[in-house]
C-alpha positions in Angstrom: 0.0 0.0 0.0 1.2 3.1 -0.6 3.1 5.3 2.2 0.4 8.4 1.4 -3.0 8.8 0.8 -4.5 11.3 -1.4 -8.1 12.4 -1.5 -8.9 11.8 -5.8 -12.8 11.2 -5.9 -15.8 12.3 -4.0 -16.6 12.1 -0.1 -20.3 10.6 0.4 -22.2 11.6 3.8 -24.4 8.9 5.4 -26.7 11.3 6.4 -29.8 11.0 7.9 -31.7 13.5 5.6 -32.8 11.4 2.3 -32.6 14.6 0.7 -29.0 15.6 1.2 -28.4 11.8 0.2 -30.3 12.5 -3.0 -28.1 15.5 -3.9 -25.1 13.5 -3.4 -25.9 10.9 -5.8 -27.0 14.0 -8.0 -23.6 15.5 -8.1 -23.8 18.1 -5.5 -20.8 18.1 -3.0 -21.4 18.6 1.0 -19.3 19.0 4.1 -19.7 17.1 7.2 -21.4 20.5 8.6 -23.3 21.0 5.7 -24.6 17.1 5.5 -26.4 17.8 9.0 -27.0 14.7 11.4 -24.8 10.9 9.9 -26.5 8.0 10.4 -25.8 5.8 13.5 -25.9 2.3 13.2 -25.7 1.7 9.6 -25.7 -2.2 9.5 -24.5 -4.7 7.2 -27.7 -5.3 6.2 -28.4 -1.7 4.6 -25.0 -2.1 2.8 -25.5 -5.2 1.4 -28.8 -6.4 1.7 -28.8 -10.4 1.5 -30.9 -10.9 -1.5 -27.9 -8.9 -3.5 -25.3 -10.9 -1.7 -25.0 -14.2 -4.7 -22.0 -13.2 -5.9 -19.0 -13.2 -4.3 -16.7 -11.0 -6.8 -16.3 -7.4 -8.1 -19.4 -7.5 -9.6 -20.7 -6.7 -5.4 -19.8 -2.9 -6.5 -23.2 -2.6 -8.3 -25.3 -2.4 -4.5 -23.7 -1.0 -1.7 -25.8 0.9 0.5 -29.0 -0.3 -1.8 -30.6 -1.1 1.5 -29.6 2.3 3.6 -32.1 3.9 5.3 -33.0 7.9 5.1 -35.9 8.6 7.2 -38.3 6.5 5.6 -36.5 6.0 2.1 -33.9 4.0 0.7 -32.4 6.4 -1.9 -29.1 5.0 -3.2 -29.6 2.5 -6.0 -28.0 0.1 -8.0 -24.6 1.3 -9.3 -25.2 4.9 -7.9 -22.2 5.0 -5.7 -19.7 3.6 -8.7 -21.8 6.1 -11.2 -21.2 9.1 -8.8 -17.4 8.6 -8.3 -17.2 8.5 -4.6 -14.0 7.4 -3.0 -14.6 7.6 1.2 -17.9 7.1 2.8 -18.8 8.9 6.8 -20.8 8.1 8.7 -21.3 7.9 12.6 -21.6 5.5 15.5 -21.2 2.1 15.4 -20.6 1.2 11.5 -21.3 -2.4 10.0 -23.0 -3.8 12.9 -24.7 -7.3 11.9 -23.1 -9.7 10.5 -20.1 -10.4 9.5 -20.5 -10.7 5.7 -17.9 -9.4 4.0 -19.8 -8.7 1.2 -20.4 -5.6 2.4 -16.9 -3.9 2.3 -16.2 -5.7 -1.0 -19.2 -4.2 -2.2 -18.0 -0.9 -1.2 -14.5 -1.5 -2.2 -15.6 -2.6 -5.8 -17.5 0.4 -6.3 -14.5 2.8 -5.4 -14.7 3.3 -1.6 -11.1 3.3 -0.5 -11.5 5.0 3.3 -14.3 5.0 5.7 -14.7 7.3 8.4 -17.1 6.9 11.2 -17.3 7.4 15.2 -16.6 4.0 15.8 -17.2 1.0 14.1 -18.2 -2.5 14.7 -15.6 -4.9 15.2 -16.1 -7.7 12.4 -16.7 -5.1 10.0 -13.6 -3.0 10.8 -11.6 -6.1 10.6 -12.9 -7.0 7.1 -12.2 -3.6 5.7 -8.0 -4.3 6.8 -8.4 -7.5 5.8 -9.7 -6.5 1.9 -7.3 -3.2 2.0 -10.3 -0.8 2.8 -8.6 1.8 5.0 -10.8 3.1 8.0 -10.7 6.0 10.6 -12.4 7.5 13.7 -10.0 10.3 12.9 -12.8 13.2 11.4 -9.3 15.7 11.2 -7.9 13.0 8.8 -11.0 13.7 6.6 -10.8 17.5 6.7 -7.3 17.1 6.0 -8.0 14.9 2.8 -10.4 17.5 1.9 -8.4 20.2 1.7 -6.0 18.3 -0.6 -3.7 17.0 1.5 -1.8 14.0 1.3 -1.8 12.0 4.3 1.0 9.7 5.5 -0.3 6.1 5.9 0.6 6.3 9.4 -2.4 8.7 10.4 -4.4 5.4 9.6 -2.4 3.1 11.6 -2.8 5.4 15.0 -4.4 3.0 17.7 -3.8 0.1 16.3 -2.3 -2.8 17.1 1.1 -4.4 15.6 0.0 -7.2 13.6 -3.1 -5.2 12.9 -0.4 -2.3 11.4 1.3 -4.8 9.4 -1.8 -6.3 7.5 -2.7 -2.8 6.4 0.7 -2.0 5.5 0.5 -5.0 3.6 -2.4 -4.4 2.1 -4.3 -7.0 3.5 -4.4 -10.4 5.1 -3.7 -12.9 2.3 -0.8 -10.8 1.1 0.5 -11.0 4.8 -0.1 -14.5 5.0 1.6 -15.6 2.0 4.9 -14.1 3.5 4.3 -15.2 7.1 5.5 -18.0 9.1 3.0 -21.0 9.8 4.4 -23.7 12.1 1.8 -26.4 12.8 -1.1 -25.3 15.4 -0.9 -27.2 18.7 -3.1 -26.1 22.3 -0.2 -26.0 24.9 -2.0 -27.6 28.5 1.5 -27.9 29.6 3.0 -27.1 32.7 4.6 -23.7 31.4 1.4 -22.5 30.0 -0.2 -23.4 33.6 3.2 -21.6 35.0 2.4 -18.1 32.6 -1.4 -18.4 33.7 -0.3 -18.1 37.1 1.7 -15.3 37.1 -1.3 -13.0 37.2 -5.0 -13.4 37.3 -6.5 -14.3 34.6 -10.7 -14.7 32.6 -11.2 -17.4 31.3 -10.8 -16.1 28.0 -7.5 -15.2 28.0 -6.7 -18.4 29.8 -8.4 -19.9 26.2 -6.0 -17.4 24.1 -2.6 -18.2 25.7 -3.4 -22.0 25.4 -4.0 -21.4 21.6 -1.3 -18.6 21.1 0.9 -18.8 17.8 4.7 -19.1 19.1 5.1 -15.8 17.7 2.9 -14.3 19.7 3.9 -15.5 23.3 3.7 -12.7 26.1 1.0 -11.1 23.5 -0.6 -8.6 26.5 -4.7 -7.3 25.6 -5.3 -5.1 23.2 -2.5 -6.8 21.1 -3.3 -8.2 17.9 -2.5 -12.2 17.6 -3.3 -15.4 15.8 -4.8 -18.0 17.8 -4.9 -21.8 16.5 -8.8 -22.6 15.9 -10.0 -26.3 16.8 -12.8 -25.3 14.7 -12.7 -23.6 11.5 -16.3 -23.1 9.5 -18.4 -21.8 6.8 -21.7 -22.1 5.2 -23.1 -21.7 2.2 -23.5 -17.8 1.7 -19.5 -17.3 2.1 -18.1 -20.8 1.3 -17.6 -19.9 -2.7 -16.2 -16.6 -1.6 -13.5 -18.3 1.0 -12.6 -21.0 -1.1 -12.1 -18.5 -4.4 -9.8 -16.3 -2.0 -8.0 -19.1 -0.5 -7.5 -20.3 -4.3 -6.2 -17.0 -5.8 -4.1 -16.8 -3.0 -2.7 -20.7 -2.1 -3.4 -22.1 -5.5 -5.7 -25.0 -6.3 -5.6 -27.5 -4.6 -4.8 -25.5 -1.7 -3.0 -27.2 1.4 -5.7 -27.5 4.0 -4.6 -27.9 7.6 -6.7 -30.5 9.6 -9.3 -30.8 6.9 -11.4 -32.8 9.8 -11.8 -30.1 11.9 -13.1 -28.0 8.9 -16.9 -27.9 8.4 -19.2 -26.8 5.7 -22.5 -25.9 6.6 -25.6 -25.8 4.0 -28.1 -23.7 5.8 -28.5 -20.1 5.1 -30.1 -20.6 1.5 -32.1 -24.1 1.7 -35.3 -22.4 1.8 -34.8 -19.6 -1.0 -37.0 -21.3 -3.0 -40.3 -20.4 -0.8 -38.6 -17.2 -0.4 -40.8 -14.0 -1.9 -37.8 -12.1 -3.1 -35.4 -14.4 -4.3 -38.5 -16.1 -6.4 -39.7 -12.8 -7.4 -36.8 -11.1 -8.4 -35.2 -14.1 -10.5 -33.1 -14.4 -7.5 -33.0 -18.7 -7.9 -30.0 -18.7 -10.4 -28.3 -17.0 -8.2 -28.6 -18.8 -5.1 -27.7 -22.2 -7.1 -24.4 -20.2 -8.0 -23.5 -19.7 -4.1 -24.4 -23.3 -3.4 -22.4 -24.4 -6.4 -19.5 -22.8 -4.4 -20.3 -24.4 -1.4 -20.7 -27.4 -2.7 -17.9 -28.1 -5.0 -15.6 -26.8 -1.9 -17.0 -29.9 0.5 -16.7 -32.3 -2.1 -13.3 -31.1 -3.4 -12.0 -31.5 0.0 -12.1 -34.1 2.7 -14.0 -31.5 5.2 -16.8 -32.3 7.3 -20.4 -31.2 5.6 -23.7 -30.6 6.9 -26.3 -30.5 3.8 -29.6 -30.1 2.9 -32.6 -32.4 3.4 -33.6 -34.8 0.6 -37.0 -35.5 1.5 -38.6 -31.9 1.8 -36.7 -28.2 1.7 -34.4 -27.6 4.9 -31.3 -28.5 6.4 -29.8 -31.0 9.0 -29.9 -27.5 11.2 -28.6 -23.8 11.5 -24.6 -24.0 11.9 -24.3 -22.4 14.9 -27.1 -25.1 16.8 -25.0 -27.7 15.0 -21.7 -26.3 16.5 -22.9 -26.4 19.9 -25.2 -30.1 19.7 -21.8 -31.5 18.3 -18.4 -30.1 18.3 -17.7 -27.3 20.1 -16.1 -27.9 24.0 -15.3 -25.9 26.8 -11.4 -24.4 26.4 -11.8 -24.6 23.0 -11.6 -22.1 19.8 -13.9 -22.2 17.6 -14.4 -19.5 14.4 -17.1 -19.1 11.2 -18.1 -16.9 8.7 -21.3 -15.7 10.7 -21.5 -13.2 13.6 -23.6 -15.3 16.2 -20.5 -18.2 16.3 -20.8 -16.6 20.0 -23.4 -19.2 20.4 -20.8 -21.7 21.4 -19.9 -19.6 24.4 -22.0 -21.1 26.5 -20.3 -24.5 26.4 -17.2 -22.3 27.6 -15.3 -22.4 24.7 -14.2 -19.2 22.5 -16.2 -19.0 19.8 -16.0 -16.2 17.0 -17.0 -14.8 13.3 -14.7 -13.7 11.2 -15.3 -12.9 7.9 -14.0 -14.7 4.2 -10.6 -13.4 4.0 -10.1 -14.5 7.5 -11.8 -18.0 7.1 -10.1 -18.8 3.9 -6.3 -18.2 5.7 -7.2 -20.2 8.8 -8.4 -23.4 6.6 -4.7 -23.0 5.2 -2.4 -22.3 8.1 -4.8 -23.5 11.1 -5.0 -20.0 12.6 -7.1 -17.1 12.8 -6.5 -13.9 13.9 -8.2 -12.0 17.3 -7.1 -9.3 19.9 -6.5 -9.8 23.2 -9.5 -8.8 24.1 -11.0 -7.0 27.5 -13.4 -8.4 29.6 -17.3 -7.1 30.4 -18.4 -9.0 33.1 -22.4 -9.4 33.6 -23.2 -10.5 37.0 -27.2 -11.0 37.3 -28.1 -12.1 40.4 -31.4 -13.3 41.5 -33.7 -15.4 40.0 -35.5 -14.5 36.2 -39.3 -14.2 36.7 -42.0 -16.8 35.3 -42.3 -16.1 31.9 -38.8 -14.0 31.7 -35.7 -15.8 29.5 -32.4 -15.1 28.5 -33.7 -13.3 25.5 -35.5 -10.6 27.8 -31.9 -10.4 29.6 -30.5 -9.2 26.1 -32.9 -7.1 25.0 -32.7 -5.4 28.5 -28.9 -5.0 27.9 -29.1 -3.8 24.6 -31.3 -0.8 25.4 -28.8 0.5 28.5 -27.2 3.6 27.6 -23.5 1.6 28.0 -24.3 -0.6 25.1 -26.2 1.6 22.5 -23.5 4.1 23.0 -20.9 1.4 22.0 -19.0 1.2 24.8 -18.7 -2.7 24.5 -17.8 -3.0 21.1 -14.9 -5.8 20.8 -15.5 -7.0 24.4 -16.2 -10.1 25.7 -19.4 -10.8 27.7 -18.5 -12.9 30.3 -21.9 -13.7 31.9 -22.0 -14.8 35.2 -24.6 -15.2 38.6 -27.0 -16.5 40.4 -29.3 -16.1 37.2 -27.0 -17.5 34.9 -26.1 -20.6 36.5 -29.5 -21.7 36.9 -30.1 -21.3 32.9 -30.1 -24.4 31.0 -27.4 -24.6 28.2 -29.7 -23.8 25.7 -30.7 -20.4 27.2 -27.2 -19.7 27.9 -26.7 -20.4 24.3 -28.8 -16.9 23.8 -27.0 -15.1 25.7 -23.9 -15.5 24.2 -25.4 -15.5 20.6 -26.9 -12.2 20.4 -23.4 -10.7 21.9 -23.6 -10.1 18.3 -25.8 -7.4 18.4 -24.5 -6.0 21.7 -21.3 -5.4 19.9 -19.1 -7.7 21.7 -16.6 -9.6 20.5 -18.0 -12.5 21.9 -19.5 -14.2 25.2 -18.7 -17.1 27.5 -20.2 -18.6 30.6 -18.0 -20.4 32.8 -18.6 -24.4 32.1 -20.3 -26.2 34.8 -22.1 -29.3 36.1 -25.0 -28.1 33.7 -22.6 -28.4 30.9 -21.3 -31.2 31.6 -24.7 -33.0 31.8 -25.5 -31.1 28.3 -22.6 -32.9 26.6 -23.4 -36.1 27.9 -27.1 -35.8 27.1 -27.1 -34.4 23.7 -23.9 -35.9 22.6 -22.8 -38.8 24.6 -19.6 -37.1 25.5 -18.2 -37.8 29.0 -16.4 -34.8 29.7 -14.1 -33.8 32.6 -14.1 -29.9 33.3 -10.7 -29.0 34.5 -9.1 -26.4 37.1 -8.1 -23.5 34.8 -11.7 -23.7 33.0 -12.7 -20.9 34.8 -11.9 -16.7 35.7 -9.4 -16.3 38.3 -10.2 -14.6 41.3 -8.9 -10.9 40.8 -8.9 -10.9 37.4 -9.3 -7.5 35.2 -12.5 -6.5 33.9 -13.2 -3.4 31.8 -16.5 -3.3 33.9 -18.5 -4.8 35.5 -22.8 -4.7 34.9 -24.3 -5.8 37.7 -28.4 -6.5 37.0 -31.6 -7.6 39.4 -32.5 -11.0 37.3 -35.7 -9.7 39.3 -36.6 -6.7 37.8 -36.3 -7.5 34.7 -39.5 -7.6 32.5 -40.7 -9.5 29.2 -39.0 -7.0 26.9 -39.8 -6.0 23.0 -37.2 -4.3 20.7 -39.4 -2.1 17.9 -38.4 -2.0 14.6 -35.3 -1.1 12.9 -32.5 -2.1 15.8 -32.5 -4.7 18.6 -31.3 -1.6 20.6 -34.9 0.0 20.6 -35.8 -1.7 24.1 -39.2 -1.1 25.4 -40.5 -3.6 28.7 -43.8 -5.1 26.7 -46.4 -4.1 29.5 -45.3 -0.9 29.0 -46.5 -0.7 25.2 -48.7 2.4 25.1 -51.0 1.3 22.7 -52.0 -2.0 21.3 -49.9 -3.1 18.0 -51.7 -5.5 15.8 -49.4 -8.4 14.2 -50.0 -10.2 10.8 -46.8 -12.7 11.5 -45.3 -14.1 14.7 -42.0 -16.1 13.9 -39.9 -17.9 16.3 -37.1 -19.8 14.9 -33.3 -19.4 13.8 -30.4 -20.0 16.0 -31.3 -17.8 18.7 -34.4 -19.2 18.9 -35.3 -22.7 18.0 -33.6 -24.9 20.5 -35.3 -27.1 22.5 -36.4 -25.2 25.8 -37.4 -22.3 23.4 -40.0 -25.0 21.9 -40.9 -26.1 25.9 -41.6 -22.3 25.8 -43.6 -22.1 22.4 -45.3 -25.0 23.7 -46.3 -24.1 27.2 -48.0 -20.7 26.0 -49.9 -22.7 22.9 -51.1 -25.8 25.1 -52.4 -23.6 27.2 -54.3 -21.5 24.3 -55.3 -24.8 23.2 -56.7 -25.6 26.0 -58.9 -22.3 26.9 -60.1 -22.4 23.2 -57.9 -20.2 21.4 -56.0 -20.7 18.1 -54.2 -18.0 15.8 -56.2 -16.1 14.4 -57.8 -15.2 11.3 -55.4 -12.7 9.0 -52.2 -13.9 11.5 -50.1 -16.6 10.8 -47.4 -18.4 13.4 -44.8 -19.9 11.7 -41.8 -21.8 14.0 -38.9 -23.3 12.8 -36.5 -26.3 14.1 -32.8 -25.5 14.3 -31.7 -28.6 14.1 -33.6 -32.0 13.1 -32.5 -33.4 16.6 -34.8 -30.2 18.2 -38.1 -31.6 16.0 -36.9 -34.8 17.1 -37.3 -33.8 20.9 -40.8 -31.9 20.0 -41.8 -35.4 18.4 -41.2 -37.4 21.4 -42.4 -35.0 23.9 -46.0 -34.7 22.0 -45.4 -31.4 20.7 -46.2 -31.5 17.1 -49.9 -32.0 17.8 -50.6 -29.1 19.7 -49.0 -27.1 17.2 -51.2 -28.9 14.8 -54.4 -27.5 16.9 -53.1 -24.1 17.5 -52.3 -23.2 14.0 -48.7 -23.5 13.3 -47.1 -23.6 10.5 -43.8 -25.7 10.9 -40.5 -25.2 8.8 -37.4 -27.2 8.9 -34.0 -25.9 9.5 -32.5 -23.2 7.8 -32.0 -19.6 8.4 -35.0 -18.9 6.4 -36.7 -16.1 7.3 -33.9 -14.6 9.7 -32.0 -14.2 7.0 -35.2 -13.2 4.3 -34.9 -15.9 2.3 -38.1 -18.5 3.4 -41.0 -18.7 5.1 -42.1 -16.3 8.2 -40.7 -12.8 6.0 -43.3 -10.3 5.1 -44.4 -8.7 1.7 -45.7 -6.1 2.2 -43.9 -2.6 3.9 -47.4 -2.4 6.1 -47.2 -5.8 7.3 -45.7 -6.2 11.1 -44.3 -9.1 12.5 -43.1 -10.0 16.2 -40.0 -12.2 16.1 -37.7 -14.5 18.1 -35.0 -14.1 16.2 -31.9 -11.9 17.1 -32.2 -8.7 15.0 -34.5 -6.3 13.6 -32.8 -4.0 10.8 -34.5 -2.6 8.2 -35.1 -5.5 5.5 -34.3 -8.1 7.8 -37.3 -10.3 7.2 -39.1 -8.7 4.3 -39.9 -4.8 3.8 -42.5 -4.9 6.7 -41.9 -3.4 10.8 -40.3 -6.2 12.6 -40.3 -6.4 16.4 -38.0 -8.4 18.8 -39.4 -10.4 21.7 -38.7 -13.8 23.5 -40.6 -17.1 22.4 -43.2 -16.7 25.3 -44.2 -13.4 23.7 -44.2 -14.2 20.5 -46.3 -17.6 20.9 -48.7 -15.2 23.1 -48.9 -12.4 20.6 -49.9 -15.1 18.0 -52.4 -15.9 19.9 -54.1 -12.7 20.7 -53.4 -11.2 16.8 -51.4 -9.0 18.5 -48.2 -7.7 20.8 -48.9 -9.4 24.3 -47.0 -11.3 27.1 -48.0 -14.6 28.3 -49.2 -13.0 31.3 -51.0 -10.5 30.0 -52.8 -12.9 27.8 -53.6 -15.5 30.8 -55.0 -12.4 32.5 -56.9 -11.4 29.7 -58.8 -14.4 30.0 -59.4 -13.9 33.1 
């Protein structure tokens, strides 16, 4: 990369006024004064919505931002960023959240976006943009400096960053690092001198995890430094599998030299149910899909990699990667990384478990690593006991609307979630927890592994595990902060449309909000206590007379084909049957708007289970956030209730 940057093209403003948007793209220049108010929380979503994301090449540069948000428009089209010869996008807080595609800065990339500039970004999404050679800043002097024509050393981009971190920009991204880097074979120390450096201070359990995994180049690595860590686990699925394997090929060559092929996995489930999917059918969007899952395919049958495909008997999948992850591989002390943001999920076996996006995939099948920071520590101490009809999703959507975490104070952190509260949740609600750290900005969660876990491994997967001494936080260890919340007082919680951060306690709703879908499904949601819960509120229904309604429909989904196992041999699937469900298989279906459960219509609204709610999520309609009890409830009255509120209705 070169040593300066120069300022050649146009500087587009995020704004939140559509109209200063619309001048933009219509050749008028602004200043960041003149643009007014940026737009927080631009997601991934908005810059690459995922029915433009089936290709995984230049050809991305035709959409970014197609799916941005201005008031109540979308005004940037197809091709109007590359048309109107902009080379550095601004915007404000907390840039890229969602996932960890990195479709969206190779969209922005391929249209000309060389430099970003924002008040803080997300950290997937920041580490994409180094990864790809997208230079990024929190630096709004750099910018005015640019503007005035001023060439800035490359330095000014490298302030505050790590080492390693420094030397992939310089580099120009990851893959040209990598090919030029030193990759001796990944081994976990449990030795006596990694027990011996753990005990020189105190230690969370994640860094315990980190120094056991270190790359011997990085040894003495202290937090905030940049290092690669070697991954017991290394997947993808079938949205980014094409797009990791083509950049491991143009860099490694084909056949490129996997490392532990076993303990690679390839996981068909994003896409299965496209075609019941209103947009992709719609829009001509099939040919495309069967070009991603040509990529995903040829990759697990070209190499001796573990797969996970689709169903041959009826559209879905053997489950949702991230359910899969935690029913069968992951363990506690372990590392585990994919090409989706909610790999967090794992967490709550006690393992690290992380996204990361192509470019990082695609080097860690090669050389066994992948790269992380040291990270700091959020500790989450809820204490008390969770009220009937309260779950770990209520916990998160609490979190999320505290001032700390819309703010972006946690970005990069780990959750480490601990208490009374906690260690009385089953696995499976743990499991949400650490999931939707995700949205909470974090760089992932953990809860410490316990009896509970280890009854969980044997039960689900016949594993007779033995937790160990150091498979915990030592006392005195450093945390960041600490959040300490009354699992008491916390209430059955709603997010409202367009961010999971738009909290709101659901007997607090002001007025009555009429539904026309109720989904509850994906990986956050379609375990098997989230179906105990979706079955306690509709047995109950059933059984004082009610059904869902006329002009509302209920869809749930399975995560796995072991979870509508369990509902089979508990008795579930009958009461559904009676109450009005409409049952899909696995797959990310409409979580990812692409199957059943999305709206059509932009005056549709739907109350969800699953873990976010940004514009275009699930269809064009309002999408609200709430746990499985809510959700089964609201289906049940036509519109937003709580279990409670519906058993009292009833009187």
């Amino acid at each position: 990369m070169s040593d300066t940057i120069r300022l050649d093209g146009r500087v587009l403003y995020l704004s939140q006024d559509p109209a200063v948007i619309e001048a933009q793209l219509a050749g008028e220049n602004f200043t960041r004064a003149t643009a007014g108010p940026l737009r927080d929380n631009v997601s991934t979503d908005e810059i690459t919505p995922v029915t433009v994301m089936l290709t995984y090449d230049e050809r991305l540069g035709q959409y970014p931002y197609v799916g941005f948000k201005a008031g109540e428009r979308m005004p940037i089209g197809r091709d109007a960023v590359k048309h109107g010869g902009f080379q550095v996008t601004v915007a404000g807080k907390r840039y890229g959240k969602g996932s960890s595609r990195e479709s969206s800065p190779l969209a922005e990339l391929s249209a000309g976006i060389r430099l970003i500039v924002a008040e803080s970004f997300e950290r997937i999404y920041q580490q994409n943009c180094d990864n790809i050679g997208i230079l990024t800043t929190t630096d709004f002097a750099v910018l005015d400096r640019l503007s005035a024509g001023e060439a800035v050393p490359i330095d000014e981009f490298l302030k505050g960053r790590d080492a390693l971190t420094q030397q992939i920009i310089r580099s120009g991204g990851l893959l040209a690092y990598s090919k030029f880097a030193d990759w001796p074979a990944p081994r976990t120390s449990d030795s006596a001198d990694a027990d011996a450096a753990q005990a020189e201070e105190p230690k969370t359990l994640v860094e315990k995890i980190i120094e056991r995994h270190l790359h011997p180049a990085s040894a003495g690595a202290r937090r905030g430094d940049g290092v690669f860590i070697a991954a017991d686990w290394r997947f993808s699925h079938d949205y980014f599998t094409g797009m990791c394997a083509h950049l491991m090929h143009r860099a490694f060559g084909k056949p490129a030299p996997l490392h532990a092929p076993d303990h690679i996995i390839a996981f068909q489930d994003h896409l299965v149910l496209a075609s019941q999917s209103i947009p992709h059918v719609r829009d001509g969007l099939l040919p495309g899909v069967a070009n991603l899952m040509e990529g995903h395919t040829s990759f697990s049958r070209d190499y001796p990699v573990r797969s996970h495909g689709a169903l041959d008997s009826m559209p879905g999948s053997e489950g949702i990667c991230h359910a899969l992850m935690a029913e069968q591989y992951a363990l506690p002390g372990q590392v585990a990384c994919g090409t989706d943001s909610h790999t967090p999920h794992s967490g709550a076996l006690g393992c690290l478990a992380f996204g990361a996006g192509a470019t990082e995939i695609a080097n860690s099948w090669v050389t066994g690593y992948v790269r992380c920071k040291v990270p700091e520590t959020l500790r989450i101490e809820i204490s008390g006991h969770l009220r009937d009809g309260v779950t770990a999703k209520d916990v998160v959507l609490h979190l999320l609307k505290m001032d700390a975490i819309r703010s972006g104070d946690a970005i990069g952190l780990v959750f480490e979630y601990g208490g009374a509260a906690v260690r009385a949740m089953s696995i499976d609600e743990r499991a949400t927890l650490t999931n939707m750290v995700a949205e909470l900005g974090g760089f992932t969660g953990i809860v410490e592994p316990d009896e509970r876990t280890v009854a969980f491994l044997k039960e689900r997967r016949g594993v007779d595990f033995t937790l160990e001494n150091w498979m915990k936080s030592d006392a005195g260890a450093t945390y960041r902060d600490t959040i300490r919340i009354d699992a008491g007082a916390i209430e059955p919680m709603l997010a409202r449309p367009g961010d999971p951060g738009n909290g709101v306690p659901a007997p607090r709703l002001e007025q009555d909000v009429a539904i026309d879908i109720a989904y509850g499904g994906s990986c956050t949601a379609g375990k098997r206590e989230d179906f105990d819960f979706y079955h306690e509120v509709l047995h109950w229904g059933v059984e004082h007379g009610l059904g869902v309604p006329e002009g509302t429909r209920l869809y749930l989904q399975f995560g796995t084909m072991a979870v509508r196992a369990y509902c089979e041999e508990r008795g579930y699937l009958p009461v559904f049957e009676r109450a009005g469900v409409t049952l899909v298989m696995p797959g990310c279906g409409s979580c990812a708007n692409c199957g059943p459960g999305q709206s059509a219509e932009a005056n549709e609204v739907t109350i969800s289970a699953i873990n976010r709610n940004f514009p275009g999520r699930s269809g064009p309609g309002n999408v609200w956030l709430a746990s499985p009890y809510t959700v089964a409830a609201s289906a049940l009255a036509g519109k937003i209730t709580t279990f409670e509120q519906l058993k009292r209705a009833r009187g």
